[in-house]
N, CA, C and O atoms as CSV, one atom per row, in Angstrom:
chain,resi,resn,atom,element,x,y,z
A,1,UNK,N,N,0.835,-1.172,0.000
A,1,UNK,CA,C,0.000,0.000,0.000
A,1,UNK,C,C,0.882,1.238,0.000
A,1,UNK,O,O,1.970,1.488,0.519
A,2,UNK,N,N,0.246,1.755,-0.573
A,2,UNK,CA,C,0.985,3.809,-1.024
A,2,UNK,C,C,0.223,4.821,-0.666
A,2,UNK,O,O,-0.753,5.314,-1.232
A,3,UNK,N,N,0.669,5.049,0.172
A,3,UNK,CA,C,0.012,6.314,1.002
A,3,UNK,C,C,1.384,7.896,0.951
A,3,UNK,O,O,2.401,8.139,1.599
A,4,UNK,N,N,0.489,8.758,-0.413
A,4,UNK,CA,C,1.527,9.809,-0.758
A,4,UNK,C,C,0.441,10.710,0.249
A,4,UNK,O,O,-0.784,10.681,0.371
A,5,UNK,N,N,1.672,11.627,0.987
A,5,UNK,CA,C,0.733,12.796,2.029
A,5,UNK,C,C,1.527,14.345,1.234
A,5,UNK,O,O,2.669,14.805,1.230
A,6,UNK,N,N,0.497,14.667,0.762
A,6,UNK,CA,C,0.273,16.321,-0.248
A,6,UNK,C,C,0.111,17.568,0.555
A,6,UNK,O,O,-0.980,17.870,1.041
A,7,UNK,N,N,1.054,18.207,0.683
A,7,UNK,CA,C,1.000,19.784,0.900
A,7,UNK,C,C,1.092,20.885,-0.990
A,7,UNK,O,O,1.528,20.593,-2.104
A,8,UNK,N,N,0.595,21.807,-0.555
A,8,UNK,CA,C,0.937,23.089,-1.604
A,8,UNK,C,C,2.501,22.820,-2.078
A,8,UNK,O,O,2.701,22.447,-3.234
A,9,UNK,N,N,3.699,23.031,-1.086
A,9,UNK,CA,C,4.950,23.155,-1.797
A,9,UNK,C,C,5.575,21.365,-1.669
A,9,UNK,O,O,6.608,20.999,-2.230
A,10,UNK,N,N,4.927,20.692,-1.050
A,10,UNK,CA,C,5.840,19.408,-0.697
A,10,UNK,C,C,6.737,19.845,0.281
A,10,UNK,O,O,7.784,20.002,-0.348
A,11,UNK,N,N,6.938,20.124,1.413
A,11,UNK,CA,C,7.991,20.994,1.982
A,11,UNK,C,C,7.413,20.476,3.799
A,11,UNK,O,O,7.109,19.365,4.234
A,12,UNK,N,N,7.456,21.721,4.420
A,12,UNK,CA,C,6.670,21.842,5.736
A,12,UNK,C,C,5.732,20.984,6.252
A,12,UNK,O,O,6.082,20.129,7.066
A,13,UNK,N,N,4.265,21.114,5.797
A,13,UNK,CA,C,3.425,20.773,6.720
A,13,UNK,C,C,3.129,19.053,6.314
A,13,UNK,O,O,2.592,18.328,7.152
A,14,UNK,N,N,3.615,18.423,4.714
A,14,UNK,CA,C,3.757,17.178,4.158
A,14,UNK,C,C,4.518,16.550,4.968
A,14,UNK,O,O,3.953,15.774,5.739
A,15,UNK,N,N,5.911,16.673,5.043
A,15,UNK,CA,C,6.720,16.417,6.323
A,15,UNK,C,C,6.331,16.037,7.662
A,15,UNK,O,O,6.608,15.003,8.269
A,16,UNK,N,N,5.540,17.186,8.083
A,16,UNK,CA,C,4.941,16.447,9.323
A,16,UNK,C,C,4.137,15.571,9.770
A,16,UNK,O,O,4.287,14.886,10.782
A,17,UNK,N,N,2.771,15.565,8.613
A,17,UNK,CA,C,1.834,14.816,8.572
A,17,UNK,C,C,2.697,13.552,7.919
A,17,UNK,O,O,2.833,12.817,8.897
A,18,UNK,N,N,3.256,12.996,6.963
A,18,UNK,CA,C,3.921,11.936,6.987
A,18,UNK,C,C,5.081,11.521,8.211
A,18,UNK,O,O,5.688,10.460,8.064
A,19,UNK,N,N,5.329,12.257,9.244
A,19,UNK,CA,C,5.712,11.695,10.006
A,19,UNK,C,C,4.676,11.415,11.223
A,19,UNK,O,O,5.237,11.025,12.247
A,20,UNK,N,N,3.894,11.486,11.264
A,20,UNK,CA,C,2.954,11.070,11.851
A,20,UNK,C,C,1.886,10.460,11.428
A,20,UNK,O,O,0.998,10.098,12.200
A,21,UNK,N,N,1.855,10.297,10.283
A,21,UNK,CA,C,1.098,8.949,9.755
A,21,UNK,C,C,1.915,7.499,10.302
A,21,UNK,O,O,1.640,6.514,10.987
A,22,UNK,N,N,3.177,8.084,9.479
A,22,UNK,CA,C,3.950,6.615,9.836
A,22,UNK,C,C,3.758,6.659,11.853
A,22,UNK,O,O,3.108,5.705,12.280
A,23,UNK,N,N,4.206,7.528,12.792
A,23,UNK,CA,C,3.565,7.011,14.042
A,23,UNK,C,C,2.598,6.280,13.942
A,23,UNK,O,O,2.836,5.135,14.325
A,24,UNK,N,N,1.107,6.535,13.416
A,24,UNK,CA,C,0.225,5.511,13.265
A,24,UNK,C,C,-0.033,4.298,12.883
A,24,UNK,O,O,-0.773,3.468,13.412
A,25,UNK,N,N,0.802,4.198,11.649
A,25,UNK,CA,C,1.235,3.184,11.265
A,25,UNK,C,C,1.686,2.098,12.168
A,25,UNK,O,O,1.113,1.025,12.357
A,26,UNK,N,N,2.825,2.533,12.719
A,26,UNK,CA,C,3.308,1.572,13.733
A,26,UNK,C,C,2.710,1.172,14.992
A,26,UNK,O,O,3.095,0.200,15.643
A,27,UNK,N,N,1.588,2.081,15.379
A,27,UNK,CA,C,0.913,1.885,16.526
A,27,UNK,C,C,-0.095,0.872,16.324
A,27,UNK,O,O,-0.486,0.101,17.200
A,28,UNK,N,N,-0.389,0.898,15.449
A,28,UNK,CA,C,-1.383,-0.088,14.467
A,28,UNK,C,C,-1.044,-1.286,14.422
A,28,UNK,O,O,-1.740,-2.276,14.647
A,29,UNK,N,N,0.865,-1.174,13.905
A,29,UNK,CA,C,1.027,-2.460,13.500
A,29,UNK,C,C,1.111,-3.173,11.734
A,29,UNK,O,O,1.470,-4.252,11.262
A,30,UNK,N,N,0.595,-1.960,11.211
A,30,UNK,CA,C,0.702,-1.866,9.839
A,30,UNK,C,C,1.853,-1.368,8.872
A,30,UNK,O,O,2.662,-0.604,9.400
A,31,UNK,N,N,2.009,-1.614,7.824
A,31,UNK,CA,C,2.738,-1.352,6.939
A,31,UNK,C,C,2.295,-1.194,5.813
A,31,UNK,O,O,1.516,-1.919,5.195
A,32,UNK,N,N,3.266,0.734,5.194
A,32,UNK,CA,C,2.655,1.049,4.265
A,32,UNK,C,C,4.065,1.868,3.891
A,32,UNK,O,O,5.032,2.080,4.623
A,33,UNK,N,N,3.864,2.225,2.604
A,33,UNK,CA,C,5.179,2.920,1.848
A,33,UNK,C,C,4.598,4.548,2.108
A,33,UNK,O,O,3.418,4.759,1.827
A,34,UNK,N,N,5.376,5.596,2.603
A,34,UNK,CA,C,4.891,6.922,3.233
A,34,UNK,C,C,5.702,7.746,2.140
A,34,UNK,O,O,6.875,7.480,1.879
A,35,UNK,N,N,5.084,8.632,1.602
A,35,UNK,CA,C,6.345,9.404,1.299
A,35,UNK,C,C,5.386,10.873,1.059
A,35,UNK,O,O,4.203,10.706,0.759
A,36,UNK,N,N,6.017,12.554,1.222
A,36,UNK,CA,C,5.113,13.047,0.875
A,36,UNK,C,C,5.978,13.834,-0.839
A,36,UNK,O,O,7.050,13.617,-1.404
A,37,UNK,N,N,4.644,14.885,-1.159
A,37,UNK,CA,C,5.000,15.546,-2.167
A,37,UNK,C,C,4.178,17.076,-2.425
A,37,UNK,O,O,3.409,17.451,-1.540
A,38,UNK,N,N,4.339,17.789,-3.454
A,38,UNK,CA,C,3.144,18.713,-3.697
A,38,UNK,C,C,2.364,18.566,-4.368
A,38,UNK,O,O,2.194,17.594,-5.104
A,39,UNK,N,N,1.634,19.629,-4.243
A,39,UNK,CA,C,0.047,18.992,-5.170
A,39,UNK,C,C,0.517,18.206,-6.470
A,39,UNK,O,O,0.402,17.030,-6.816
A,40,UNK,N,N,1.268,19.669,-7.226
A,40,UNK,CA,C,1.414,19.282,-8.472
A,40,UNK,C,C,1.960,17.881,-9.067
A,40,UNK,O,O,1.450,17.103,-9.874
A,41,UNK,N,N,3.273,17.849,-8.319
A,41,UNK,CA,C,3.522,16.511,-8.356
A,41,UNK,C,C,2.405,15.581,-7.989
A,41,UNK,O,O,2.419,14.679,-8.826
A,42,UNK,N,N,1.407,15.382,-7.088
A,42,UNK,CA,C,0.622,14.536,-6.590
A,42,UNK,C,C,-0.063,14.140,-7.528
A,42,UNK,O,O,-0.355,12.950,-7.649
A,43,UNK,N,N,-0.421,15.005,-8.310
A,43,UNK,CA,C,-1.501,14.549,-10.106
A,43,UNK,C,C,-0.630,14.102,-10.201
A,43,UNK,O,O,0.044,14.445,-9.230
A,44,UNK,N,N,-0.069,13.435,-10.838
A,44,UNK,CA,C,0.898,12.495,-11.876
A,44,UNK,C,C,1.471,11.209,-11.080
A,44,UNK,O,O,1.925,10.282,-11.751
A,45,UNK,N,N,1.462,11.112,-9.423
A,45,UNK,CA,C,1.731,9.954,-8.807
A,45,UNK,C,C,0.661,9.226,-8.718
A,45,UNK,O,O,-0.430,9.743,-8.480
A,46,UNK,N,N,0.861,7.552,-8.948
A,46,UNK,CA,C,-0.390,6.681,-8.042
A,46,UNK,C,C,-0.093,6.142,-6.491
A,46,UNK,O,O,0.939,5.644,-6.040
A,47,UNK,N,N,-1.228,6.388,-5.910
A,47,UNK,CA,C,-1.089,6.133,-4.742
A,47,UNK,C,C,-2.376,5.629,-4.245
A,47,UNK,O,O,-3.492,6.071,-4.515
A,48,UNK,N,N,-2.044,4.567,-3.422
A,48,UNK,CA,C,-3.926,3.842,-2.477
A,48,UNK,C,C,-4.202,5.130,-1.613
A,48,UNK,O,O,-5.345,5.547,-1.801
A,49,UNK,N,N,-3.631,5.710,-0.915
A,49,UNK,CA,C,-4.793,6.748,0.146
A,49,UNK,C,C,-3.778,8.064,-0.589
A,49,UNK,O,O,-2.679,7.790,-1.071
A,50,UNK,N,N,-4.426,9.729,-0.582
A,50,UNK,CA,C,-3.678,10.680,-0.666
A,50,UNK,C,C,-3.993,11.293,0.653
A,50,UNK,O,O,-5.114,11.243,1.159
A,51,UNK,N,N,-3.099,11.796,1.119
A,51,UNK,CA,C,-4.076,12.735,2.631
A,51,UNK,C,C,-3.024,14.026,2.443
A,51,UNK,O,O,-2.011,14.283,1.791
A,52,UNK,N,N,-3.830,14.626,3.346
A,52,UNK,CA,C,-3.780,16.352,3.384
A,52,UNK,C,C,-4.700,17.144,3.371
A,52,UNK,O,O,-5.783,16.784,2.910
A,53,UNK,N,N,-4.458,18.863,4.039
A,53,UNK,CA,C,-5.345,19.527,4.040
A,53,UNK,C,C,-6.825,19.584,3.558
A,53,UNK,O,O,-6.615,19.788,2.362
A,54,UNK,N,N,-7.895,19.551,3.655
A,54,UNK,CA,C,-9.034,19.734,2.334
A,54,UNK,C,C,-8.505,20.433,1.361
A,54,UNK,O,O,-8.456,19.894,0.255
A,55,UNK,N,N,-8.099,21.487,1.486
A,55,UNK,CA,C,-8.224,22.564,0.337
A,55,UNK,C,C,-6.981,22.020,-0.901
A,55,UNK,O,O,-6.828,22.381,-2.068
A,56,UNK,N,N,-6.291,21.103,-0.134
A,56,UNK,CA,C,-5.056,20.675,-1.464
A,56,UNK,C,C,-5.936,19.658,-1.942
A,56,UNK,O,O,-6.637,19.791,-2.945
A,57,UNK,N,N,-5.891,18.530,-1.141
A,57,UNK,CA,C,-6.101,16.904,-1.588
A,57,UNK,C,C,-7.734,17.325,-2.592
A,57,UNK,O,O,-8.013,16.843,-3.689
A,58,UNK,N,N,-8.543,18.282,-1.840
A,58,UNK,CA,C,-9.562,18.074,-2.979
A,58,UNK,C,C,-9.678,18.654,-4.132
A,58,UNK,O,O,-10.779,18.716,-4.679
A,59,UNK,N,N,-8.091,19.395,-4.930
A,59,UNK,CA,C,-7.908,19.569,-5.474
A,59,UNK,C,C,-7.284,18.430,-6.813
A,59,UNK,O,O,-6.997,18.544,-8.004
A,60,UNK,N,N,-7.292,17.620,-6.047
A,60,UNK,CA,C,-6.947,15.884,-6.590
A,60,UNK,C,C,-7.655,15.075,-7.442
A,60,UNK,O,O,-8.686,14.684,-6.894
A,61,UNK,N,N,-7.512,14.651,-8.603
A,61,UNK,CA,C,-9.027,13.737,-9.469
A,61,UNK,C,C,-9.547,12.836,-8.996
A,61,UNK,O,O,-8.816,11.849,-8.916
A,62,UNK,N,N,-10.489,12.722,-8.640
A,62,UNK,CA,C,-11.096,11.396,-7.920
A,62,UNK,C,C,-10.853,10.042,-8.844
A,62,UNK,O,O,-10.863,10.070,-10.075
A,63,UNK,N,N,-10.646,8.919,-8.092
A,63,UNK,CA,C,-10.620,7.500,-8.745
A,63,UNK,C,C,-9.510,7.491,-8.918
A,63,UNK,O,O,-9.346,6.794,-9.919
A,64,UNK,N,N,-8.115,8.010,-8.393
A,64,UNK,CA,C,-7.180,7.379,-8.764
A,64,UNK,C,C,-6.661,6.640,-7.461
A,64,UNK,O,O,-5.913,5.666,-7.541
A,65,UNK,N,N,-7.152,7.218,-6.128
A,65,UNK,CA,C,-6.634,6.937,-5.133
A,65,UNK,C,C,-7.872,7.255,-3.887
A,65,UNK,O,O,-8.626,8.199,-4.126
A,66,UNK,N,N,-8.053,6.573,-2.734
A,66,UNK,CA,C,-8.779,7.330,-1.812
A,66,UNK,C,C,-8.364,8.853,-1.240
A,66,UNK,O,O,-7.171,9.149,-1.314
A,67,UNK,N,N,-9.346,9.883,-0.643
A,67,UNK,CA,C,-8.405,10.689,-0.698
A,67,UNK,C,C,-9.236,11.312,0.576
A,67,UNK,O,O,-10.439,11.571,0.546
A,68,UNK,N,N,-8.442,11.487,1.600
A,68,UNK,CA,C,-8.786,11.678,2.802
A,68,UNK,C,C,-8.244,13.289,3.481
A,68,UNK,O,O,-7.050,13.538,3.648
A,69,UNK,N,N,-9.005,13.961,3.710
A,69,UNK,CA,C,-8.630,15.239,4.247
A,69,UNK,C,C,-8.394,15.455,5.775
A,69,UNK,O,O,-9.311,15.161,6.542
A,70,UNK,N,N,-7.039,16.028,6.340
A,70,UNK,CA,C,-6.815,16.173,7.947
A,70,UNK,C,C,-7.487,17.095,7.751
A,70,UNK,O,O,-7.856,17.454,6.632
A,71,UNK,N,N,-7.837,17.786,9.098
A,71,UNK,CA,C,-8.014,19.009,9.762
A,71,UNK,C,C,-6.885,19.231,10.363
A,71,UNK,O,O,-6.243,20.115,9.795
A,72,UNK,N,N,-6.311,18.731,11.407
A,72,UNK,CA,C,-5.269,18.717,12.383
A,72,UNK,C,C,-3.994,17.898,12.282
A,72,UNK,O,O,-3.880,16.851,12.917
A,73,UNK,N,N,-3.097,18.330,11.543
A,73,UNK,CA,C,-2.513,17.366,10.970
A,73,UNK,C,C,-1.141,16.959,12.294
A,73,UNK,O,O,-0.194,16.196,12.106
A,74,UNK,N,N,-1.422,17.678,13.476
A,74,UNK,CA,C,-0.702,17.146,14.552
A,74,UNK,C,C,-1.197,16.085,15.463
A,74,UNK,O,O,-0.566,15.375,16.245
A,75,UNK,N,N,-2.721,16.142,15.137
A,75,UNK,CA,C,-3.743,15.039,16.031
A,75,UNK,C,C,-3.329,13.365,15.056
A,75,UNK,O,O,-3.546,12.957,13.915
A,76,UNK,N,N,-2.717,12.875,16.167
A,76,UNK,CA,C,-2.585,11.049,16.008
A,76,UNK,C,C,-3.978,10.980,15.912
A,76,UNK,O,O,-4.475,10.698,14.821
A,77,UNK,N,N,-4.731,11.210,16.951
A,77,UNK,CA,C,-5.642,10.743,16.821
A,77,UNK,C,C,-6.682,11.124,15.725
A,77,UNK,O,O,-6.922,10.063,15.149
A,78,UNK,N,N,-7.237,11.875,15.294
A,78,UNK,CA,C,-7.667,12.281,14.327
A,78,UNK,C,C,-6.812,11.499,12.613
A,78,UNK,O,O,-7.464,10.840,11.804
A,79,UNK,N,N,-6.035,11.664,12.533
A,79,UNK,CA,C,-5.099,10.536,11.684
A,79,UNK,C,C,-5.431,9.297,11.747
A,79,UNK,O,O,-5.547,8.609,10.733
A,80,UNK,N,N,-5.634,8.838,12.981
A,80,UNK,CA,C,-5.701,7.128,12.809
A,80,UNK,C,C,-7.044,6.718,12.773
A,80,UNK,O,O,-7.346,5.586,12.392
A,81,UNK,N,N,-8.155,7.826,13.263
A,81,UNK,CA,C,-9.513,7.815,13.548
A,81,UNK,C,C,-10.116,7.494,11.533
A,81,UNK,O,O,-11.097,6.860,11.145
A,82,UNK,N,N,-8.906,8.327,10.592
A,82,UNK,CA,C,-9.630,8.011,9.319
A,82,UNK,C,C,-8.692,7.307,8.251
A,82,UNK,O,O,-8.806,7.126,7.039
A,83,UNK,N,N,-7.801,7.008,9.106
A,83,UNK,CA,C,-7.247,6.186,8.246
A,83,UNK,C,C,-7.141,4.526,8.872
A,83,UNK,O,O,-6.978,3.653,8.019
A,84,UNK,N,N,-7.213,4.179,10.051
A,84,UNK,CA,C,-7.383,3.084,10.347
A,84,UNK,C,C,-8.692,1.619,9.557
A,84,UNK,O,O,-8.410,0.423,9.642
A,85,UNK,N,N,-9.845,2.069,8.959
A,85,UNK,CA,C,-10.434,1.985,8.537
A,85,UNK,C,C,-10.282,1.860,6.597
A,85,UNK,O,O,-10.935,1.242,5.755
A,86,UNK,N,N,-9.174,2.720,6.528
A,86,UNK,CA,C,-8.369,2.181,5.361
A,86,UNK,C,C,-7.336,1.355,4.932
A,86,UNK,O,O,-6.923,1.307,3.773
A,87,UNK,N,N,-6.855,0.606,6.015
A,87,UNK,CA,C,-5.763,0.174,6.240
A,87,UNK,C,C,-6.254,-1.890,5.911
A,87,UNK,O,O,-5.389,-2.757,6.036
């Protein structure tokens, strides 16, 4: 499984939320390939889940990937609350 996590520049806030996905990940017990990027790049990658902000990820084409929006991209919990269920 491919779980790409999308900010605006690929930079800052992608970074964090992929490091705290993967926390979840492991709390879980699961395994998944993490990596993040920017939007732009994000059209042209395939990936099983995209996550990030609303305002990026639903900038994303539907059907290529699930695509799940944080609010709080420091909340574990909130993270694992919608992605556990994808896993």
């Amino acid at each position: 499984m491919k779980i790409l996590v999308v900010c605006g520049n690929g930079l800052g806030s992608s970074l964090i939320l992929e490091w705290n996905v993967k926390k979840v990940l492991e709390a879980l017990g699961k395994n998944a390939e993490v990596t993040h990027t920017d939007l732009a790049s994000a059209k042209a990658e395939k990936a099983d889940i995209y996550l990030g902000a609303a305002d990026i990820v639903n900038e994303l084409a539907k059907g290529n990937g699930t695509i799940v929006s944080i609010v709080n991209m420091m909340s574990i919990v909130e993270i694992k609350e919608k992605l556990e269920p994808l896993l």
